[in-house]
matplotlib code that plots the C-alpha trace (Angstrom):
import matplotlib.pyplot as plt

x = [-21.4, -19.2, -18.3, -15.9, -13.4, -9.9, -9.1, -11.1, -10.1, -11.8, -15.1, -17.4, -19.4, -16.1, -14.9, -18.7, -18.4, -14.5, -14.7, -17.7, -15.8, -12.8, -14.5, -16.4, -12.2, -11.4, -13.9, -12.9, -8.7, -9.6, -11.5, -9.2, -5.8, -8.1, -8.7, -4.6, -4.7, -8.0, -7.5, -4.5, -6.5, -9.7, -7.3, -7.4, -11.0, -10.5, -8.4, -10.6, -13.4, -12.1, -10.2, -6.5, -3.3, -2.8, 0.4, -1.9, -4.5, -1.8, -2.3, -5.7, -3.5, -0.2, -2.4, -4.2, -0.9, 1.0, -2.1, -2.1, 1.5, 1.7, -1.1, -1.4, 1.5, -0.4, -3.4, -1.7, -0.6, -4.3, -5.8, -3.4, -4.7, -8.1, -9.0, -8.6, -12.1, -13.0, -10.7, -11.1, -15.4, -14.7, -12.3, -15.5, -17.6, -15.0, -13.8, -17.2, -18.2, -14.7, -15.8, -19.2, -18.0, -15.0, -17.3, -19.3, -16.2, -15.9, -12.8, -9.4, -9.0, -12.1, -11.4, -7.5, -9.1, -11.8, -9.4, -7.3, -10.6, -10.8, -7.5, -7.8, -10.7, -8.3, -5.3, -7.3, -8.7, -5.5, -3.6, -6.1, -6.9, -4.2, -3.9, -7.5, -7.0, -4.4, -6.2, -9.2, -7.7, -6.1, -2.1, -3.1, -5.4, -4.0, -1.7, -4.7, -6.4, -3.6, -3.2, -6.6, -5.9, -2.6, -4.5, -7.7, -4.5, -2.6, -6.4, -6.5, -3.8, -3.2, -6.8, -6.8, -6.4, -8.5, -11.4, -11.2, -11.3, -14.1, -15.9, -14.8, -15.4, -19.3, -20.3, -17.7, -14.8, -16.9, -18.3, -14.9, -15.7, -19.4, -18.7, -17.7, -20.3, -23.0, -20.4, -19.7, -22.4, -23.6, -20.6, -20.4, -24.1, -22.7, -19.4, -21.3, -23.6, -20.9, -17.6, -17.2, -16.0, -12.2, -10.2, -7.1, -5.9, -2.4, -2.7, 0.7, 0.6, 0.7, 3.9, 3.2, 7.0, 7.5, 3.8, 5.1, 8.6, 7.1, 4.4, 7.0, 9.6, 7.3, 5.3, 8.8, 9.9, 6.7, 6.9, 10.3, 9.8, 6.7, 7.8, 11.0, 9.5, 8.2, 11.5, 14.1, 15.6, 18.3, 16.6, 17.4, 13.9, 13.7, 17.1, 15.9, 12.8, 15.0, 17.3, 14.6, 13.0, 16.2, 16.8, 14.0, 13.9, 16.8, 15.6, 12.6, 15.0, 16.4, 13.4, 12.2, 14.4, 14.8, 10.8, 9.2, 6.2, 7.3, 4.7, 7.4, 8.8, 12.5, 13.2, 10.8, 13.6, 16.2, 13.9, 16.0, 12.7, 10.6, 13.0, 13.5, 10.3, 9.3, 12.2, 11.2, 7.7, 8.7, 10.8, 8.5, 5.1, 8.0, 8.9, 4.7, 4.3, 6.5, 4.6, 1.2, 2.7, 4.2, 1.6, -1.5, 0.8, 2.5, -0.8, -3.1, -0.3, 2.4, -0.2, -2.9, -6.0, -8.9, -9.0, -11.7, -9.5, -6.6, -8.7, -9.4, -6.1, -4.6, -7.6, -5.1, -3.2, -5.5, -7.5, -4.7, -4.0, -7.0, -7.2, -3.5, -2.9, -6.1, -4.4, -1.2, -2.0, -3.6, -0.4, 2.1, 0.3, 1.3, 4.6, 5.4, 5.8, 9.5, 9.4, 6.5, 7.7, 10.9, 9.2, 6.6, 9.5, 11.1, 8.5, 8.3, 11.4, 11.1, 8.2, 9.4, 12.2, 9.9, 8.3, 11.4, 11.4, 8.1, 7.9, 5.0, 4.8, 3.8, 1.5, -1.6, -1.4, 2.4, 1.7, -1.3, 1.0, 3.8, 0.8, -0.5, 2.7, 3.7, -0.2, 0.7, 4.0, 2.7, -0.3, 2.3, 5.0, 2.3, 0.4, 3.0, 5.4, 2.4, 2.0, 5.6, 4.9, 2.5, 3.8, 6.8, 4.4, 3.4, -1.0, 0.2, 1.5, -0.5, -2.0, 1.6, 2.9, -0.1, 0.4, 4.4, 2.9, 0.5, 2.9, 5.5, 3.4, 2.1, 6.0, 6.7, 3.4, 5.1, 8.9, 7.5, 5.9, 8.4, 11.4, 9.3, 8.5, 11.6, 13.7, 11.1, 11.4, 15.2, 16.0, 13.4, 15.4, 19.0, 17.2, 15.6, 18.4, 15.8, 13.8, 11.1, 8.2, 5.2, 4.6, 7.0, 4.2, 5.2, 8.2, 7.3, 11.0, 12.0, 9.5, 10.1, 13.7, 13.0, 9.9, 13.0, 15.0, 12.0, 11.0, 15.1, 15.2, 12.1, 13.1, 16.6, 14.9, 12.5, 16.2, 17.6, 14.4, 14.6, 18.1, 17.0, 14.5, 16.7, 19.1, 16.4, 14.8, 18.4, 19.3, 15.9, 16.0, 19.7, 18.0, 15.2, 17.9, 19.9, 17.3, 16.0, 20.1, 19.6]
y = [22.4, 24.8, 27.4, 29.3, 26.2, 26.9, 23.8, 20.7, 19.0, 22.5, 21.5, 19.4, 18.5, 16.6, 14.9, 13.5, 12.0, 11.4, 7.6, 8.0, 9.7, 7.3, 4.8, 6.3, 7.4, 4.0, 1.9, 4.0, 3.6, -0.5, -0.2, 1.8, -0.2, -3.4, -2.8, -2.7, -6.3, -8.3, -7.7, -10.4, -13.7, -12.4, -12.3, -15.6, -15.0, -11.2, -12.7, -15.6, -13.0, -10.6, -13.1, -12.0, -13.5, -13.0, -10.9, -8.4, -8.1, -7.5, -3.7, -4.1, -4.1, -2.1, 1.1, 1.3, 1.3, 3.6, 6.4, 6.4, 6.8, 9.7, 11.6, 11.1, 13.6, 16.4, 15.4, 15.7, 19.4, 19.9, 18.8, 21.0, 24.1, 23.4, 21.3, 17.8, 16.9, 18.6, 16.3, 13.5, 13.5, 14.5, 11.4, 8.8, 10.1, 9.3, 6.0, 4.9, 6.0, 3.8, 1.0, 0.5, 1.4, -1.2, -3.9, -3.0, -3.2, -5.2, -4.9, -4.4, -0.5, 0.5, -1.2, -0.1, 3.7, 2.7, 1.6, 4.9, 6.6, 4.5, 5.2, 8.9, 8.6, 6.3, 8.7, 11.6, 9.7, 8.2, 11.2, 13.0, 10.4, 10.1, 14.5, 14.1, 11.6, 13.7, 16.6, 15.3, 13.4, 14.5, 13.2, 10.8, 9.3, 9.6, 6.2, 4.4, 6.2, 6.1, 2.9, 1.3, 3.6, 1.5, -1.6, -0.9, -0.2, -3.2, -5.2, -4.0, -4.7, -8.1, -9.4, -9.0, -12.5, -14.2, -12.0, -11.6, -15.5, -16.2, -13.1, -14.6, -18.1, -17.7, -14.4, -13.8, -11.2, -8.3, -8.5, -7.4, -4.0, -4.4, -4.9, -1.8, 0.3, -0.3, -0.5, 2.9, 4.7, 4.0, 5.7, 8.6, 9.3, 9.4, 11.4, 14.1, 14.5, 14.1, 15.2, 18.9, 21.5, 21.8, 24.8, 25.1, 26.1, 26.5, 29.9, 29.4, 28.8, 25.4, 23.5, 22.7, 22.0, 19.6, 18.0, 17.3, 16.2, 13.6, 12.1, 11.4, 9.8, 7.8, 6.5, 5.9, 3.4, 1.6, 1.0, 0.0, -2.3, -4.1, -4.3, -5.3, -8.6, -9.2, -8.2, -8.2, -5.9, -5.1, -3.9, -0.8, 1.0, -0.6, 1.2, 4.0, 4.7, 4.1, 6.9, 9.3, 7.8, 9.3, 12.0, 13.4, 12.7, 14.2, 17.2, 17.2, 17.3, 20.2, 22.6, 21.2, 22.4, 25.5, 26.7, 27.9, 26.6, 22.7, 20.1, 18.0, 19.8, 18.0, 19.3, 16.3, 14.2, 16.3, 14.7, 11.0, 9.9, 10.8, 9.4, 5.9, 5.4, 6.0, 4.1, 1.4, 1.5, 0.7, -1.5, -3.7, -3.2, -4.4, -7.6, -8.3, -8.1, -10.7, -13.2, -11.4, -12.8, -16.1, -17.3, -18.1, -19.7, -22.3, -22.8, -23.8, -25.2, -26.8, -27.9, -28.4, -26.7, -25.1, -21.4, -20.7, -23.1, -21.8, -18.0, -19.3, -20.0, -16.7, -14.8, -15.9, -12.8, -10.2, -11.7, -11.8, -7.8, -7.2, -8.3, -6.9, -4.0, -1.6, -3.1, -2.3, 1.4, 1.6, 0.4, 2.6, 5.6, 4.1, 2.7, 4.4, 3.3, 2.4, -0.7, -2.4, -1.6, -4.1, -6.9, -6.2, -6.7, -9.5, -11.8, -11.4, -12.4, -15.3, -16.0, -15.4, -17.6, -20.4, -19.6, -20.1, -23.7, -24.4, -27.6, -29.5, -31.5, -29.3, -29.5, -27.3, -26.6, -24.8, -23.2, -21.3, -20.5, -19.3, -16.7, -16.1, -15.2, -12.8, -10.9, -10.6, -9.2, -6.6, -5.6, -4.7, -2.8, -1.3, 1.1, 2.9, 3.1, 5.2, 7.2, 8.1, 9.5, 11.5, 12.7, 14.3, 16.3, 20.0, 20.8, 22.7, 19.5, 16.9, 16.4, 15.9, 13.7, 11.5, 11.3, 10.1, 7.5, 6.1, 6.9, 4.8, 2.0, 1.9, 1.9, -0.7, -2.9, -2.3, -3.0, -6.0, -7.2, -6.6, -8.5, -11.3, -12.4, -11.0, -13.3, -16.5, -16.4, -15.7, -18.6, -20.6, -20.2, -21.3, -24.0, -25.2, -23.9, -22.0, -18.8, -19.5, -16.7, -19.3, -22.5, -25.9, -28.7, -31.2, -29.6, -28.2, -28.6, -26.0, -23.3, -24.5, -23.5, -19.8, -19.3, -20.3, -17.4, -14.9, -15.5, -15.5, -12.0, -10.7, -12.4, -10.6, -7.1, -7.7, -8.0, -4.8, -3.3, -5.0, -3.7, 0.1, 0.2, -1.7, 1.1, 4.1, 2.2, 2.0, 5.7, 7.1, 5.3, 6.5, 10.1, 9.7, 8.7, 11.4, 13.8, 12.1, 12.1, 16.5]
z = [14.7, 16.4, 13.3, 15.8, 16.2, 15.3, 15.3, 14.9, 18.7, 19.9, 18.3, 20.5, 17.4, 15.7, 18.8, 19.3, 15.8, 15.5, 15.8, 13.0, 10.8, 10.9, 10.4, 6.9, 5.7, 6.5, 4.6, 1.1, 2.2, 2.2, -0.6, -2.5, -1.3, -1.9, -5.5, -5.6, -5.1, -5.7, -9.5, -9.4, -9.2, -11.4, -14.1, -15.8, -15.7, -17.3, -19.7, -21.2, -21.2, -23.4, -25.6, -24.1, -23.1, -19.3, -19.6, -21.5, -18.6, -16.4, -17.4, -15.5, -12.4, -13.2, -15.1, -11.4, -9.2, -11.9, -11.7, -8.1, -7.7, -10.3, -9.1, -5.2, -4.2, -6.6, -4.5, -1.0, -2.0, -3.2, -0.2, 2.0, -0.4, -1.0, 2.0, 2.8, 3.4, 0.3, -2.0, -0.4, -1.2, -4.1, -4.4, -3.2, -5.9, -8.4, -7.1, -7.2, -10.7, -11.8, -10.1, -11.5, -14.9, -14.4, -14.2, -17.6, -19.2, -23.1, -23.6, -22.7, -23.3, -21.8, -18.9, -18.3, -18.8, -16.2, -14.2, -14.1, -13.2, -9.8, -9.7, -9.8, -6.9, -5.2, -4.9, -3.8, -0.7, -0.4, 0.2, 2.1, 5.1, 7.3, 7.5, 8.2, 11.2, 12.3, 12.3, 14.3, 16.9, 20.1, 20.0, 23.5, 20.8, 17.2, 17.5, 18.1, 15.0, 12.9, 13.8, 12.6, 9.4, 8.4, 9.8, 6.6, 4.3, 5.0, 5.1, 1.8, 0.3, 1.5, 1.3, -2.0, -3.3, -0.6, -1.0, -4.6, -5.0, -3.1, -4.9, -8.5, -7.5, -6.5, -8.7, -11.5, -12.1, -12.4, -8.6, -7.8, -8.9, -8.3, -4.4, -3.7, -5.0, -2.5, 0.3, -1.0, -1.5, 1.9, 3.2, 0.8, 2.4, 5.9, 5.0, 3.0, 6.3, 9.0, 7.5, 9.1, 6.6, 6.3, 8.7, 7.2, 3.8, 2.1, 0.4, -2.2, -6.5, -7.2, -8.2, -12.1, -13.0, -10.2, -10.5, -14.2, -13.6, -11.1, -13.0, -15.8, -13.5, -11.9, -15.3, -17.0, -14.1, -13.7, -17.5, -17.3, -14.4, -15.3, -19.4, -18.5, -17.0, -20.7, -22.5, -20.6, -18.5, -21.1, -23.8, -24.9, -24.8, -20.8, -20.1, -21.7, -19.5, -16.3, -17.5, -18.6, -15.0, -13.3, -15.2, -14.3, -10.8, -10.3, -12.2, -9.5, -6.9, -7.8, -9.2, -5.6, -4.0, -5.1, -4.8, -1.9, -1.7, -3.4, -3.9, -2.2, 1.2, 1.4, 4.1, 5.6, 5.4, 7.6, 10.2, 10.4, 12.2, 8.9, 7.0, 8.5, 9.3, 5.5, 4.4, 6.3, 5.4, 2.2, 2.5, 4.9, 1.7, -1.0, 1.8, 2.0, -2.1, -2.7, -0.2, -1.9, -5.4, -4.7, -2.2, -4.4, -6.9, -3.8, -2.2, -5.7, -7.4, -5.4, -2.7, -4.9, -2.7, -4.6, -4.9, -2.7, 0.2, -0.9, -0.7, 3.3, 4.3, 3.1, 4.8, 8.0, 7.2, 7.4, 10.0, 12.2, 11.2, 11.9, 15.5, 16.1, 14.4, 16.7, 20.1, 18.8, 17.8, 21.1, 23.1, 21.2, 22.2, 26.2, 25.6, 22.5, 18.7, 18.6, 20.5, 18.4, 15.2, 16.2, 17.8, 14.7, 12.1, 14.8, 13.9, 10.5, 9.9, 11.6, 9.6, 5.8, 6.7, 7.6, 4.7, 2.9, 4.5, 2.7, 0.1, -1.6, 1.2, 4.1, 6.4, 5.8, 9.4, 9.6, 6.2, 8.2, 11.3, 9.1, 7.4, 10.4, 12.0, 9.1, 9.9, 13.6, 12.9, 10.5, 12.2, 15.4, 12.9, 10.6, 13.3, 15.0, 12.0, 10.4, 14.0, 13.7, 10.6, 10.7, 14.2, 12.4, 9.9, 10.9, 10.5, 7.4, 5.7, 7.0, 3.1, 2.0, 4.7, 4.3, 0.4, 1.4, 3.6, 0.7, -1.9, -0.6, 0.3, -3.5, -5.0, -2.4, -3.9, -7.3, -6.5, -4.2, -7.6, -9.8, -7.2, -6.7, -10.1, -11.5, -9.2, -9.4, -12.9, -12.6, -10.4, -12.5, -16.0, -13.9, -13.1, -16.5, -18.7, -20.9, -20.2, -17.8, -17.4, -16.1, -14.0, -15.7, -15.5, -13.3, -12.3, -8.8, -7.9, -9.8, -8.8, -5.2, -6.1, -7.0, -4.5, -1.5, -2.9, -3.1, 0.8, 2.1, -0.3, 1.8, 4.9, 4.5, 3.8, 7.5, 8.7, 7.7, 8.5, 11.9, 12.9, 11.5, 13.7, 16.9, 16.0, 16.2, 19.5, 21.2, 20.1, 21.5, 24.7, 25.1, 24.0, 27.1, 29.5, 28.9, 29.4, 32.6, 34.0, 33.4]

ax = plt.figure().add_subplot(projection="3d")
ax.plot(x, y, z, "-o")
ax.set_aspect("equal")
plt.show()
């Protein structure tokens, strides 16, 4: 290895090995965003095990995405200070560790702290890839990197139910831990001998108020969102944690904006491509949750398949990611990223409104076009919307623009969660005339009833996303034009 480099592109050793190396950051960001997700359908199965109602066991899944959230941004600034590569082995060894305990697990508290463990391991690779990628690739290349980065995390996070029923159907809920640990440790041997050693440090004091302030914000919201669902959003201790949830984000704000060295630079978003293109980001992750939600319910109890077919026909998603997303992140480094994020958004759309069209009587065959449609519409959007990111961020920041990226994708899991049951379950009570928070036997009609709402509400936010991103195509070809008429 070249020791003289300044930067890693100047290092023959790192551009020999840079498709190795994004490959070993991408198998912990799927299995990181993975666990996010495959927790979902093990949980009648968690639940029986340790003697629990399922709303209980739902802490398996929120404790995870509220730990991330909280801590990734404190890990972006970390990684920018100590070094990326650094924090993000660091982060495997951790991750792994939480996933084998996990599985061990007896009861319910040891396995919500095991959980936050993971979580912990989780955040720190989280945070730490995409600067990484950024750092290691030439820019002629770094879509297509990038782009096969968002592709693992969107894998991840959608793949979730499919793979985790298959996993729980032929080995039992703790194999969805269990599977990652030899995955992992394979890789951890291959980053600790290829990973080069990091070249670029951020010599400031570290942001204690602000790290604080977040971590309360965003543990007060995810409370209130996700115990709402149980209570009721009006209850006075719910309202309470959304004030002390804004209270202290706007507090953040502030301190932020007044240090020099913030864990949070705002002045990131004076760039309106940073901006929208986060914005959007999120906005498109809260759109995909609420398919990820309803979709095992509609296809194992309104259409009555097994889990494991039911697992199959929802593997259509990702699959279909999978195969578009790389060629999309390859093309938006030739015609650029604006473009595919709208046809991207275009036909997802068109798909969660079809989706919206869905009854018990549909054909197996559309319902597996209609989740295939919404894989090939994300897999174009989700590449060069995380290009366009991370093109906006300077080296210095790379840690903290990658930690944006994953932040906002978690809070969009979260929100997507929270909007789709909170809706289902709202339409569902209108319906019955009583409070509804489960499944009315025999009553399909009615949970048909809420599911239309959920996809027109998601098919409505791919709309807004659609004409944000028609506007910033429009403005930028009017930009290139203008410059080309000089």
């Amino acid at each position: 290895m070249n020791s003289q480099a300044k930067t890693y592109q100047e290092d023959p050793y790192v551009q020999q090995k840079r498709w190795t190396i994004l490959v070993i950051l991408n198998l912990f960001v799927f299995m990181s965003t993975l666990d996010s997700s495959i927790v979902n359908i093990a949980l009648p199965e968690i639940s029986k095990y340790l003697h629990l109602p399922i709303a209980k066991t739902e802490w398996v899944v929120s404790s995870y995405l509220i730990a991330i959230c909280t801590l990734i941004l404190f890990f972006g600034k970390l990684g920018d200070m100590f070094g990326k590569i650094k924090i993000f082995k660091i982060g495997t060894v951790i991750f792994l560790i939480g996933s084998l305990l996990c599985g061990f697990s007896t009861s319910l508290s040891w396995l919500v702290l095991f959980r936050i463990v993971q979580a912990l391991g989780a955040s720190m690779t989280m945070a730490n890839s995409q600067g990484i990628v950024t750092d290691i690739f030439p820019a002629h290349e770094r879509g297509k990197a990038l782009g096969l980065v968002g592709t693992f995390v969107s894998l991840g996070a959608i793949a979730g139910p499919s793979l985790g029923g298959l996993l729980v159907s032929a080995f039992g809920w703790n194999y969805i831990f269990w599977v990652n640990v030899p995955i992992g440790l394979i890789a951890i041997a291959f980053a600790w001998r290829i990973l080069p050693k990091d070249l670029t440090f951020l010599h400031v004091k570290f942001d204690i108020a602000g790290s604080l302030l977040f971590s309360i914000s965003v543990i007060s919201l995810f409370s209130g969102l996700l115990l709402g669902q149980q209570v009721g959003y009006s209850d006075i201790r719910i309202l309470s944690a959304f004030a002390l949830a804004l209270i202290c984000f706007i507090v953040f704000l502030r301190v932020e904006s007044q240090k020099s060295e913030p864990m949070l630079h705002l002045s990131l978003f004076k760039n309106p491509l940073f901006s929208l293109s986060i914005l959007v980001g999120f906005l498109v992750f809260v759109a995909n949750f609420c398919f990820n939600i309803i979709a095992p319910f509609y296809t194992q109890d309104i259409l009555h398949l097994s889990p494991l077919s039911a697992g199959f026909l929802l593997m259509l998603f990702p699959i279909t990611m999978a195969i578009v997303a790389p060629l999309s992140g390859a093309l938006s480094d030739k015609i650029g990223q604006e473009l595919l994020t709208f046809i991207g958004l275009l036909v997802m759309v068109l798909a969660q409104f079809g989706l919206a069209t869905l009854h018990d009587g549909s054909s197996i065959t559309f319902v597996g076009v209609l989740v295939a449609m919404l894989g090939l519409g994300s897999g174009l959007f989700q590449s060069p919307n995380n290009s366009l990111v991370m093109s906006t961020a300077p080296r210095s920041m790379l840690g903290v623009v990658g930690s944006v990226n994953s932040l906002v994708r978690n809070v969009g899991m979260v929100v997507g969660i929270s909007v789709a049951t909170t809706t289902l379950f709202g339409v569902m009570s209108a319906k019955a005339g009583y409070r509804v928070t489960g499944l009315i036997p025999n009553r399909p009609d009615i949970f048909l009833d809420g599911m239309h709402v959920v996809f027109i509400g998601s098919a409505s936010i791919c709309l807004v996303c659609a004409f944000l991103t028609g506007w910033r195509l429009l403005k930028s070809r009017v930009s290139r034009d203008r410059e080309i008429l000089r």
